[in-house]
N, C-alpha and C positions, 0 to 999 in steps of 0.2 A: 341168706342174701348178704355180701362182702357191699358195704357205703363207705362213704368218707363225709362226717360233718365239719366244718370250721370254726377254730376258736376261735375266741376274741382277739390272737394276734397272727392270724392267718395261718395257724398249723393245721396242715388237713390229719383231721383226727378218725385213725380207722373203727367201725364197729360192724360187727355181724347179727341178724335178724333171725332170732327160728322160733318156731313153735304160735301159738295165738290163746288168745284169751285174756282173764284181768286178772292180776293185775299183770302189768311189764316187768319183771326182774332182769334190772340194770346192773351186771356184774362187772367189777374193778379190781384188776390184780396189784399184788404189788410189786416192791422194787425189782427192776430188771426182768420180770415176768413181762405177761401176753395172753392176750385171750385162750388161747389155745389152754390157760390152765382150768379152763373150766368145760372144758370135753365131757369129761364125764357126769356134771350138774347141767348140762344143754339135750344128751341123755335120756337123763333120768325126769326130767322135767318136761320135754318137749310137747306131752299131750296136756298138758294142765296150764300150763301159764305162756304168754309174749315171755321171750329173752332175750335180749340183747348182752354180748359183751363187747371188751371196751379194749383198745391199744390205747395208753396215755402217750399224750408228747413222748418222745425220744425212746416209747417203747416197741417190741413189734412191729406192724408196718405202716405205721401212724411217723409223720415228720420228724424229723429230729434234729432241725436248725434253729430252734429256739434260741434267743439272745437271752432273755431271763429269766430265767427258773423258780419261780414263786410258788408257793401255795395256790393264790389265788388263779394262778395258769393253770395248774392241773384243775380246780374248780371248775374253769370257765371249759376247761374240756370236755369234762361230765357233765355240766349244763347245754354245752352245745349237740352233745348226743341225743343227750333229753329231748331238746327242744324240735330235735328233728324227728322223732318218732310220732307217732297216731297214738296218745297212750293221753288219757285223762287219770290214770293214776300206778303208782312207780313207786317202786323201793329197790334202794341203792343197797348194793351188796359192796363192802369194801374189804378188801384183807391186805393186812398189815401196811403200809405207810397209806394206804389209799381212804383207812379208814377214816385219819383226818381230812382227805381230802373230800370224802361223802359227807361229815357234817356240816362244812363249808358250803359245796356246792348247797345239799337241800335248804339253806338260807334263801337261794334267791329261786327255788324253784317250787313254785306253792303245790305242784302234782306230785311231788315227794309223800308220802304219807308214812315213811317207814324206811327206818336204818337197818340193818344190818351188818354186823362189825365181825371180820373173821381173824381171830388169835391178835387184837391189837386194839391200842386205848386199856390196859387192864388196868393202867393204876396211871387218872390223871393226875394226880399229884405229885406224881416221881416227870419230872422236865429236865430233858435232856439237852443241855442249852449246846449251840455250834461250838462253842470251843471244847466243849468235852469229845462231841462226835469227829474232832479235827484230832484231838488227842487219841484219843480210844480208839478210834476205824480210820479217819482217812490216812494219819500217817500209812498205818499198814498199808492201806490200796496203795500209796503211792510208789513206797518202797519197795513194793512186792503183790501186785494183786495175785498172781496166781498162789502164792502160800496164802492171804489171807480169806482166799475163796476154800483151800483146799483143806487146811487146817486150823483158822482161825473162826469162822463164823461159822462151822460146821456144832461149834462147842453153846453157841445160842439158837441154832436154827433148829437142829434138829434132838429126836429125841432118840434112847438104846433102841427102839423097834422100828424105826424109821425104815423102808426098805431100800435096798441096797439101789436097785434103780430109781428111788426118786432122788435118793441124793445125787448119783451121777447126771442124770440129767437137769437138774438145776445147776450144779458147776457147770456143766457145759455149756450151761444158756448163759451161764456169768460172766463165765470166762471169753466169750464174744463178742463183751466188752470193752472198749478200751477204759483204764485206769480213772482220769480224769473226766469222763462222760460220765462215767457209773457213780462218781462224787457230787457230779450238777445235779445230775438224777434224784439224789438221794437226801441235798442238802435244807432244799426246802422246808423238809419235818422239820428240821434244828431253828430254822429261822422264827419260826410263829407258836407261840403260845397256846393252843391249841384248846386250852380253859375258857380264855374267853368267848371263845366260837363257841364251845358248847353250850353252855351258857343261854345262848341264843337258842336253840334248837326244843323247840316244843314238841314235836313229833315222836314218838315210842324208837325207841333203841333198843336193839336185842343184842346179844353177842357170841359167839359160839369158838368159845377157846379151850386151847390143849391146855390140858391138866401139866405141863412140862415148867407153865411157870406158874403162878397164881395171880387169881386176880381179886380185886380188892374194891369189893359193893360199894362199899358207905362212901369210900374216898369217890367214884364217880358218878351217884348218887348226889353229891355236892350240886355236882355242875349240870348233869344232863338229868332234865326233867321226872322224867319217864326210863330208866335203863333199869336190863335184868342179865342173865347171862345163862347159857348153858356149860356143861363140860365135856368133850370128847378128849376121851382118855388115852394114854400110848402112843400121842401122837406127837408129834415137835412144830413146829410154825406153818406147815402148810398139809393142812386137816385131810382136806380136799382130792388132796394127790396122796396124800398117807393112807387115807382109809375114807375112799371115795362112797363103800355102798352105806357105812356107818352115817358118813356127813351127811348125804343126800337124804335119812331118816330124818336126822334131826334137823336139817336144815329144813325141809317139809313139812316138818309139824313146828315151828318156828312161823315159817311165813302162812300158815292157819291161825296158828294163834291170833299173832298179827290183821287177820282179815277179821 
């Protein structure tokens, strides 16, 4: 069932309803992504658990006149989803930028009971401050987004086995964007600190990342309470679409553990 909730600065924010049961898994894509990337976890899931996924601001078919692009905006977008469902208990599934957006939001929303982090947060102690991600990526977008969709981020996104159609159709979803929108989008993670939120989050974090980069226990261990991790292997930054029937295993015994 296609809704629309409202955030805190009147963006109608789209999400889709399917399946029933407990807990609710509240799925969040990330940069320039859509719900739509989680087809095959709506799926594989639809008899066992409520799911909901999410359009953030300025993504899919969710608003995208936002004046100011914060953290704390995509938070209150994930809270406002929340808040709108029948669901006494919820775990946020976030991958990559969204996943600091998930320890943020479960701050103000106590039916949180459980994170979920897909290929992202591996190493809180490596901060990527704005002026690096202005140096490093946006020059690129601005001079040239379609080279640095097509040959530049291809070299951190993905990995050698990646299939040939998940890479084209994520350029192509990239590339639908204009230059400077996909920068507002994106800029938020650079802005916030992202340590001291964790920090705050007492609730179990799990993580479920490709072996493409490593990630590093003790260092996020520091800040979130409660974190552990799995590894799906061969895969590059989005698990999910690389090796959908792998993920949905481990992704399933993850949110058991979890209950």
């Amino acid at each position: 069932m296609e809704k629309y909730a409202v955030s805190s600065d009147g963006q109608k924010i789209y999400y889709q309803e399917s399946g029933s049961g407990n807990p609710t898994i509240i799925f969040i894509h990330g940069w320039l992504g859509n719900s739509e990337w989680w087809k095959d976890q709506l799926e594989y899931f639809n008899d066992q658990y409520h799911m909901v996924t999410v359009d953030l601001a300025g993504h899919g078919k969710s608003d995208a006149s936002r004046q100011d692009w914060t953290s704390t905006r995509y938070a209150d977008d994930i809270k406002a989803v929340a808040d709108s469902i029948n669901s006494s208990e919820i775990i946020l599934v976030g991958h990559s930028m969204s996943g600091a957006y998930v320890l943020e939001a479960a701050l103000q929303l106590p039916k949180v009971k459980s994170l979920i982090l897909i290929d992202t947060l591996k190493n809180l102690d490596e901060y990527f401050s704005e002026e690096q991600a202005e140096q490093f990526l946006f020059t690129h977008y601005r001079s040239d987004f379609k080279n640095a969709v097509e040959n530049i981020l291809p070299q951190y996104l993905f990995a050698e086995k990646t299939p040939a159609a998940v890479k084209e159709r994520l350029q192509s979803e990239f590339l639908q964007n204009e230059p400077e929108m996909a920068i507002s989008l994106l800029m938020p993670l650079y802005k916030t600190d992202f340590r001291d939120i964790a920090k705050q989050v007492q609730i179990p974090v799990r993580a479920i990342n490709s072996d493409n980069s490593p990630t590093h226990l003790e260092n996020n261990r520091k800040y979130l309470k409660d974190y552990d991790y799995v590894t799906i292997t061969e895969t590059g930054h989005y698990p999910m679409l690389e090796k959908p029937e792998e993920f949905n295993r481990i992704l399933d015994k993850v949110i058991k553990e979890l209950r």
